[in-house]
N, C-alpha and C positions, 0 to 999 in steps of 0.2 A: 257081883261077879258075872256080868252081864256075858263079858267078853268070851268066857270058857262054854258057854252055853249056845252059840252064837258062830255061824262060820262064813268069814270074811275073805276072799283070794284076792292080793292086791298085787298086781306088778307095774314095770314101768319101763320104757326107756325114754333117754332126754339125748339127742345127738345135737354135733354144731352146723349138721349141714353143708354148705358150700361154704358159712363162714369160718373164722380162722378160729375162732373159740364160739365155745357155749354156753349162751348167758339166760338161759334158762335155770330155774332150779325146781325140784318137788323134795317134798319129804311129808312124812306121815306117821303120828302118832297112836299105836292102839291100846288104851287103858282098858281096865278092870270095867268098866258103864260107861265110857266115852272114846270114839276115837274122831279122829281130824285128818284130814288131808289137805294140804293147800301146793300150789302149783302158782310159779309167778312166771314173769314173760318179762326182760330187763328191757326197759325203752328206749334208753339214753344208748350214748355211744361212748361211757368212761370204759376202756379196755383193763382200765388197774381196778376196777373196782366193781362189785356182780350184785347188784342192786337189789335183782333177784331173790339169790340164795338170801341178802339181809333179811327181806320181808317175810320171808319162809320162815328162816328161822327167828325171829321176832311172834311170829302168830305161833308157831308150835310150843315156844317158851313160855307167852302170856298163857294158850292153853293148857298147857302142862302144868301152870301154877294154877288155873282155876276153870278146870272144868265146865262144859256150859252148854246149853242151847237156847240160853235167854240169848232175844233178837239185842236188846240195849249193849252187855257184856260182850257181843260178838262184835260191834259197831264199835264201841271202846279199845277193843285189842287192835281192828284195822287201822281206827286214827291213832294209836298209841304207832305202829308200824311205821303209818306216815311219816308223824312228828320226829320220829328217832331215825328214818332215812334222811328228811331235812336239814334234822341235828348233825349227820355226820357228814354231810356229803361236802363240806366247808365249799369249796371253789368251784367243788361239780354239781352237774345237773341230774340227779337220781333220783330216775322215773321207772315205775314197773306196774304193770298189771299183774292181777291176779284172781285164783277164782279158790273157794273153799270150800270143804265139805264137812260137815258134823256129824255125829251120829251116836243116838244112846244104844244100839245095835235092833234097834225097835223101829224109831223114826230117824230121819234125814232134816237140814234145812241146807242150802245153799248159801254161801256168799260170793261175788264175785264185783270185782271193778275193774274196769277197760275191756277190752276184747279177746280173756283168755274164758275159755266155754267148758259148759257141764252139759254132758248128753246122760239121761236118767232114760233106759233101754226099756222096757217088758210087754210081754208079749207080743213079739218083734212089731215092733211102734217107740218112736220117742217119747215118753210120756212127758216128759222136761225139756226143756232148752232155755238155757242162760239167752238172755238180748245184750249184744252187744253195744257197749255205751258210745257209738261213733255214730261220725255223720249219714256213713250209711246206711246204718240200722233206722235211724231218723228218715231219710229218704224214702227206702223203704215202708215206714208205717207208713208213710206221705202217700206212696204208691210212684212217687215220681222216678221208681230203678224197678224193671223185672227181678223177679226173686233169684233167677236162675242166671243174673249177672251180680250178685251181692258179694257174692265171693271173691271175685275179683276187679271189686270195681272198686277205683284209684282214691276213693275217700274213707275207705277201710281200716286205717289205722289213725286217721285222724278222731284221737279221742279228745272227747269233753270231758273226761272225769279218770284220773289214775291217779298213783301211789308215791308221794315225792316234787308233785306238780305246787305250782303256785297258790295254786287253788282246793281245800281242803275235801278229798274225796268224795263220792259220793253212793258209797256202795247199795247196791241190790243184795236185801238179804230173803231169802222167798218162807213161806209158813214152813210150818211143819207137814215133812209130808209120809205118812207110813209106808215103809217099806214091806216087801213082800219075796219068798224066797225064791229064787230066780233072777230079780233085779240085778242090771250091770248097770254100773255108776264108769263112766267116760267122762276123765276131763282131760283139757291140753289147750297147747299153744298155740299162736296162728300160724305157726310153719305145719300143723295139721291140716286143721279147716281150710286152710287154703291148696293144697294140693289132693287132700284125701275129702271128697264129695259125700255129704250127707248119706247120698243111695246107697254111695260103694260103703262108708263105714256103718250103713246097718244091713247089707248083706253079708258083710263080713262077719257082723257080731250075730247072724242068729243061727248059723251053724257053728261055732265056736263051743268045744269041749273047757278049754280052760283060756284064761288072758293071755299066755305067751300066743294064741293064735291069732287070738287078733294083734297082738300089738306085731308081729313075724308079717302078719298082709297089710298092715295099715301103711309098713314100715316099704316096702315092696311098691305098694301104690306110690307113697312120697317120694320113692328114689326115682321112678320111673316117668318121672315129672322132669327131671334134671337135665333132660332135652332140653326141654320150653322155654327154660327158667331157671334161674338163680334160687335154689331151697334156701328159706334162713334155716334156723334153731328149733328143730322141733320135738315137742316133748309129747308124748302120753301115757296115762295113767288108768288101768282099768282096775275095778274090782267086780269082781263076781259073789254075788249074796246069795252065796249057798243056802244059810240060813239064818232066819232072823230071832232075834232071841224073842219066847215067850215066858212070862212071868210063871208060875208053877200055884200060886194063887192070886187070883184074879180079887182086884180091890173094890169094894162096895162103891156102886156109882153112887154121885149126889143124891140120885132119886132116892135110894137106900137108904143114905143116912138121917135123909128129911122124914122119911116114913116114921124112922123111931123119933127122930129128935121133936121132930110137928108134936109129939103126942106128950110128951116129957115139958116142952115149951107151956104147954095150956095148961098142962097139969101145974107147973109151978109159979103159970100166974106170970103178971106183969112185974112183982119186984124180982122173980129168979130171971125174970125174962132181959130187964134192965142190969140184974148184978153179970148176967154172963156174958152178955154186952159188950158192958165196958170191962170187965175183964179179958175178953176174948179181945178188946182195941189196945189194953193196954202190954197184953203178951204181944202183940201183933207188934208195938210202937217199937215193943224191947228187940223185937226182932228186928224190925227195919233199922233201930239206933245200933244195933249189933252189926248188921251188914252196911250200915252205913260207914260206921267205924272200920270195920275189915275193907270195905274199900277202897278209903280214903287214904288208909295205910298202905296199900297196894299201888293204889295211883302216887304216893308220896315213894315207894321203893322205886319206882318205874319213871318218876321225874315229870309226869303228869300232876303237875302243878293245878291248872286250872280245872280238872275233873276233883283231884281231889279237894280242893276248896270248896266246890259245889258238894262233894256229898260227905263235907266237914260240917257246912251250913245246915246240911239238910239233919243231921246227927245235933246238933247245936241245939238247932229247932225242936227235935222229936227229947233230947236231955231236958229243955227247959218243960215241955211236957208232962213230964217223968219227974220230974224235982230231982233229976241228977246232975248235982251239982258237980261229980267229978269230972264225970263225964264232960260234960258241959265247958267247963276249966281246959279240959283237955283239946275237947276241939275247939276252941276259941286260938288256943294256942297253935295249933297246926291250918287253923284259917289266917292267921298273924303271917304266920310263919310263908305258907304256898303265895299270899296274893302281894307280899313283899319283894317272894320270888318273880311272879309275874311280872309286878313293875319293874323290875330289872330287867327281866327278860324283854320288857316292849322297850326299854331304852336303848336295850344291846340293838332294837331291832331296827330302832333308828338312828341308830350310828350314833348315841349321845353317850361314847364310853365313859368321861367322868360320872357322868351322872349314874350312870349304871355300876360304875364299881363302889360309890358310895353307898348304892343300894346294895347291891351283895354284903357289903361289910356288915349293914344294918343285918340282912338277911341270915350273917354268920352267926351273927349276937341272938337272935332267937332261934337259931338250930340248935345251940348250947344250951338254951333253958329246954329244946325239945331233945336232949337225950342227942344231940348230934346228927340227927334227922335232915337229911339232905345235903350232908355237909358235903360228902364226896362232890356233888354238883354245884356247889356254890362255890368251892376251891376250883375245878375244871371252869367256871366261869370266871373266877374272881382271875385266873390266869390269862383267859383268853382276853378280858380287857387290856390286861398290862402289857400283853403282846399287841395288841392291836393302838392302845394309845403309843407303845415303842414307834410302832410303824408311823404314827402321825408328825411324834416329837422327831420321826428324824425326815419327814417330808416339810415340816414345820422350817427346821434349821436349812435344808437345800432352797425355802424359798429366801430366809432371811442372806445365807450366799447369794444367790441370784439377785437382790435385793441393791446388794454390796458390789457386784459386778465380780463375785469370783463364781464364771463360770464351772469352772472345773471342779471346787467345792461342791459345790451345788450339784453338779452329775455326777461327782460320788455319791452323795445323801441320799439322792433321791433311787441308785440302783442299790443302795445298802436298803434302803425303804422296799424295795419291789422285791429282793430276795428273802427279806424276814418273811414279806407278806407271803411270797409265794411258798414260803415252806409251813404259813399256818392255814395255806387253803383260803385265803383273806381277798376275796376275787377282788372287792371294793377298793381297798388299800392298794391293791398291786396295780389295777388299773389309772390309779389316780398318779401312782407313784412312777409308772411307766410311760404316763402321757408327760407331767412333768419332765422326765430325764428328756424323752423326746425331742418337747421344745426346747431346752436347754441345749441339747446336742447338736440342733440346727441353727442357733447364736452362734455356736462354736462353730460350725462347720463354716456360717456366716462372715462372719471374725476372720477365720483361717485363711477363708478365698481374696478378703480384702487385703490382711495383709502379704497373703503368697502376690495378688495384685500388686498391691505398693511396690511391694520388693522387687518386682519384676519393672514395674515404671523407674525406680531409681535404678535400676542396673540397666537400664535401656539409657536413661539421662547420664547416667558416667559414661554407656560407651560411646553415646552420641560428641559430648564433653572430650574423651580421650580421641576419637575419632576427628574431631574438629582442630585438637592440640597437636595432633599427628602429621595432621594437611598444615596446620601454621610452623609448623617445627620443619615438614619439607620443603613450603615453601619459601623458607628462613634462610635453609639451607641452598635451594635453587637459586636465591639472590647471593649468600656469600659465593657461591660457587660462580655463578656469573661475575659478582665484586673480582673475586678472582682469575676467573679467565681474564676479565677487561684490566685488572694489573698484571697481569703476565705479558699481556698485549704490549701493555705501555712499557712493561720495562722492558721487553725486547725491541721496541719502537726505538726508544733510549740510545736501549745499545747498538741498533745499526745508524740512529745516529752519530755517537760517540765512534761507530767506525769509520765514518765519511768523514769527521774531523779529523779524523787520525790519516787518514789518509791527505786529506787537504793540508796535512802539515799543523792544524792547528790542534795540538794538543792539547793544552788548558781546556778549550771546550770539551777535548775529546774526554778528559779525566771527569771533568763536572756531570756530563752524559755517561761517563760508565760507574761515577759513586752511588748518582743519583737510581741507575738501573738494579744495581748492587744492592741499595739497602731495599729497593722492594723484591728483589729477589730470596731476601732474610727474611721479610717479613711473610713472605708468601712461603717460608720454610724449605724454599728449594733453593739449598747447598749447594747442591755442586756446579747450579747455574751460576750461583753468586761467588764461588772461589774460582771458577771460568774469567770471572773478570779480571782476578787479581794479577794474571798476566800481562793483559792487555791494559791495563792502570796502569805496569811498572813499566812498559815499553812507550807509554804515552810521555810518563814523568820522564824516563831517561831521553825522550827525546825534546821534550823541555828543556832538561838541563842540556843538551847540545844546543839549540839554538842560542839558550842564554851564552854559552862560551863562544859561541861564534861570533855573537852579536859583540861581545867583549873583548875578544879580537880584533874586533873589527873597529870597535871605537878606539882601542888600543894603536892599529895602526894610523885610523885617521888623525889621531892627536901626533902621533908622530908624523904622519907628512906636513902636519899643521906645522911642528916645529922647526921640520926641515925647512918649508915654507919662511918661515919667519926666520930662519940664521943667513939663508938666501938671500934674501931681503936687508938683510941688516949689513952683508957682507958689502952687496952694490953698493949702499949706500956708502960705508965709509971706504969703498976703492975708488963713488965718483969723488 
């Protein structure tokens, strides 16, 4: 009951800044002999998603399950944080720093990764400072940057080591270091450090009655920066260690206990000296087999597959030791069980989904003999293959369309393939699925132009075609119509002939010249030139028929003179 004995003042604020949100997070746990503080700084730019607060609350959770200032168990919870940012961020890139603080309310240790920082204050002097893990701090030891341009010089956030990165972290965790009453523990973000200068935040802190003063000036300085510069997210967290707890009885140093025990040792001789020994190794074994087991257990709750295999192994080892055979049974079966998980998880990781869901299934069949032991994670995996091979079988079938030449198959498949993906965060799959539709879209687009082309060459080719049929149809008609004028000519030619004959008396010709005008006047469909004639036909005939009566008259009287002639003649004769 450290904590009641013990007096801690911890405040905070975490603002966004000039930006549009706050992607910062802190929180802090104070138990009965242990508290925590951790403070994360979100590096990535997902706006749906605060990388942050994950990691906060990830490290407060594992401590709260298990208390601690072992450096190993502190290392374990950060990459546990890592691995489970990884786990979730499917499609996104979730990155955060972070810095941590421990405490049995006695001593301190530090953790931190990236360039979020811990100022340890007393007697106005830094006594602590985190180094941050970027290039500048590298420069810096180099000597190759002034100290008093670190702050803002342009390689400052280029880190080598954070939370969510490619690259599995690489935290700074510092000794154990005793605290003392008076002690202000300073941690924050780089929208601090970087507008609020070392000098100004330890003049601040060493006339400061309580934390709302300094974090009230801290806050004052970083606004008044807003001139210069764009403020990001900046967060700080002070505590003030009024006081630290002391024990009420003070525990025998080793020297002490060697004093009696030295003399107890000789007294009993080499066989007491050998039975307490190995007895003292083999309570020690039970104990390591006991924490071994409680670990393993914990890293198997937590999905730490690979930690807990390793200190299943190490349990295994210390069981056969020990001639505990249950034990031993036991962890054989949750080493079975974690490093099957693994293979599956390295198949998933190289995209070899069958292979990986036949190993889950194996996986499943020994979670069952383990009491159900990971089950929850090997269904949430056993799932995410069969979602992820969906997305292949149907990038699979868009290539076998495209194959077949049904474009348009094929760029449905492959955006039914890009929306599954994209709704299970499947960057890999949506990327492959989205290039595919792509080039398929640009065949089509391809396709489309040729034939809007074609179509456009054949409707130029008909009007060219009607255009040409158009000129030979006028000039068809240009000729009939000339045909025509040039018989209209003729049969008016005709008929002023057929009127000179009529007039010359000669009818006959003059009717043969006006039938003959006549019927091309029918033909050329103009009536009323051609019923025009039928007068002058009937004045031609009727004057036919008068010459013929003249003419028959006429021979009618020459035949009579003939005959007067001849009675004449007949008369003389018989008077001579």
């Amino acid at each position: 009951m450290r904590r009641i004995n013990s007096d801690f003042r911890t405040k905070f604020i975490s603002e966004e800044g000039q930006k549009l949100s706050n992607r910062d997070y802190f929180g802090y746990v104070e138990m009965d002999d242990f508290a925590c503080y951790v403070l994360a700084d979100s590096l990535d730019g997902e706006s749906g998603s605060n990388s942050a607060q994950f990691v906060v609350e990830s490290l407060i959770r594992c401590f709260g399950e298990g208390p601690t200032m072992r450096k190993g168990r502190l290392r374990r919870y950060i990459n546990e944080a890592h691995r489970e940012l990884r786990r979730m961020r499917g499609g996104m890139h979730l990155k955060a720093s972070l810095v941590m603080v421990v405490t049995d309310y006695k001593k301190m240790r530090c953790c931190h990764v990236g360039n979020s920082r811990l100022y340890l204050l007393r007697n106005s002097r830094f006594l602590l400072k985190t180094r941050d893990q970027s290039l500048t701090s590298n420069l810096l030891d180099e000597k190759k940057i002034p100290l008093d341009a670190a702050e803002a010089h342009e390689e400052r956030n280029n880190l080598y080591s954070c939370l969510g990165g490619p690259q599995k972290p690489k935290p700074v965790i510092s000794k154990k270091l005793r605290l003392e009453d008076g002690d202000i523990l300073e941690i924050m973000t780089r929208g601090v450090w970087e507008n609020c200068k070392e000098a100004e935040l330890l003049e601040i802190s060493e006339a400061a009655k309580d934390p709302e003063e300094i974090l009230n000036k801290a806050e004052d300085i970083i606004l008044s920066r807003q001139e210069e510069h764009a403020i990001d997210n900046y967060s700080l967290a002070v505590t003030f260690v009024d006081k630290v707890f002391r024990s009420p009885k003070k525990k025998p140093s080793i020297r002490q206990i060697l004093m009696i025990v030295i003399p107890v040792v000789l007294l009993a001789g080499g066989i007491g000296l050998g039975l307490f020994l190995r007895h003292k190794s083999r309570v020690q074994k039970q104990e390591d087999l006991a924490q071994a087991m409680e670990s393993g257990e914990a890293y198997l709750r937590y999905d730490n597959y690979e930690k807990a295999a390793e200190e299943y192994r190490t349990a295994q080892s210390l069981a056969q030791d020990l001639n505990k055979e249950e034990e031993g049974r036991e962890a054989d079966e949750y080493i079975k069980l974690a490093e099957q998980i693994i293979l599956a998880d390295e198949a998933m990781g190289e995209q070899e989904y069958q292979k990986a869901q036949e190993l889950y299934l194996t996986a499943r069949e020994l979670s069952q003999d383990a009491g159900n032991t990971g089950k929850g994670y090997i269904d949430q995996r056993l799932e995410e293959t069969r979602n992820y091979m969906d997305v292949y079988d149907l990038i699979e079938l868009g290539a076998r369309k495209e194959e077949s030449g049904n474009l348009e198959g094929a760029s449905q498949a492959y955006k039914e393939a890009r929306d599954l993906a994209a709704s299970l965060y499947f960057r890999t799959g949506k990327e492959e699925a989205l290039e595919r539709q792509a080039a398929v879209e640009e065949q089509l687009d391809t396709e489309a132009a040729r034939e809007k082309e074609a179509e456009e060459a054949a409707q130029a080719e008909a009007e060219e075609e009607a255009a040409k049929e158009l000129e030979s149809q006028a000039a068809e008609q240009e000729l009939m119509n000339q045909q025509k004028a040039n018989d209209q000519k003729n049969a008016i030619d005709l008929e002023n002939q057929g009127n000179d004959f009529f007039a010359q008396g000669q009818y006959e010709s003059a009717v043969t010249y006006y039938r003959t005008a006549q019927a091309i006047y029918i033909r050329l469909e103009l009536a009323e030139l051609a019923d025009g004639l039928n007068d002058k036909i009937e004045a031609a005939e009727a004057g036919i028929a008068a010459q013929e009566a003249q003419a028959a008259q006429e021979a009618q009287a020459a035949q009579t003179a003939q005959a007067a002639q001849a009675a004449a003649a007949q008369a003389v004769s018989e008077g001579g």
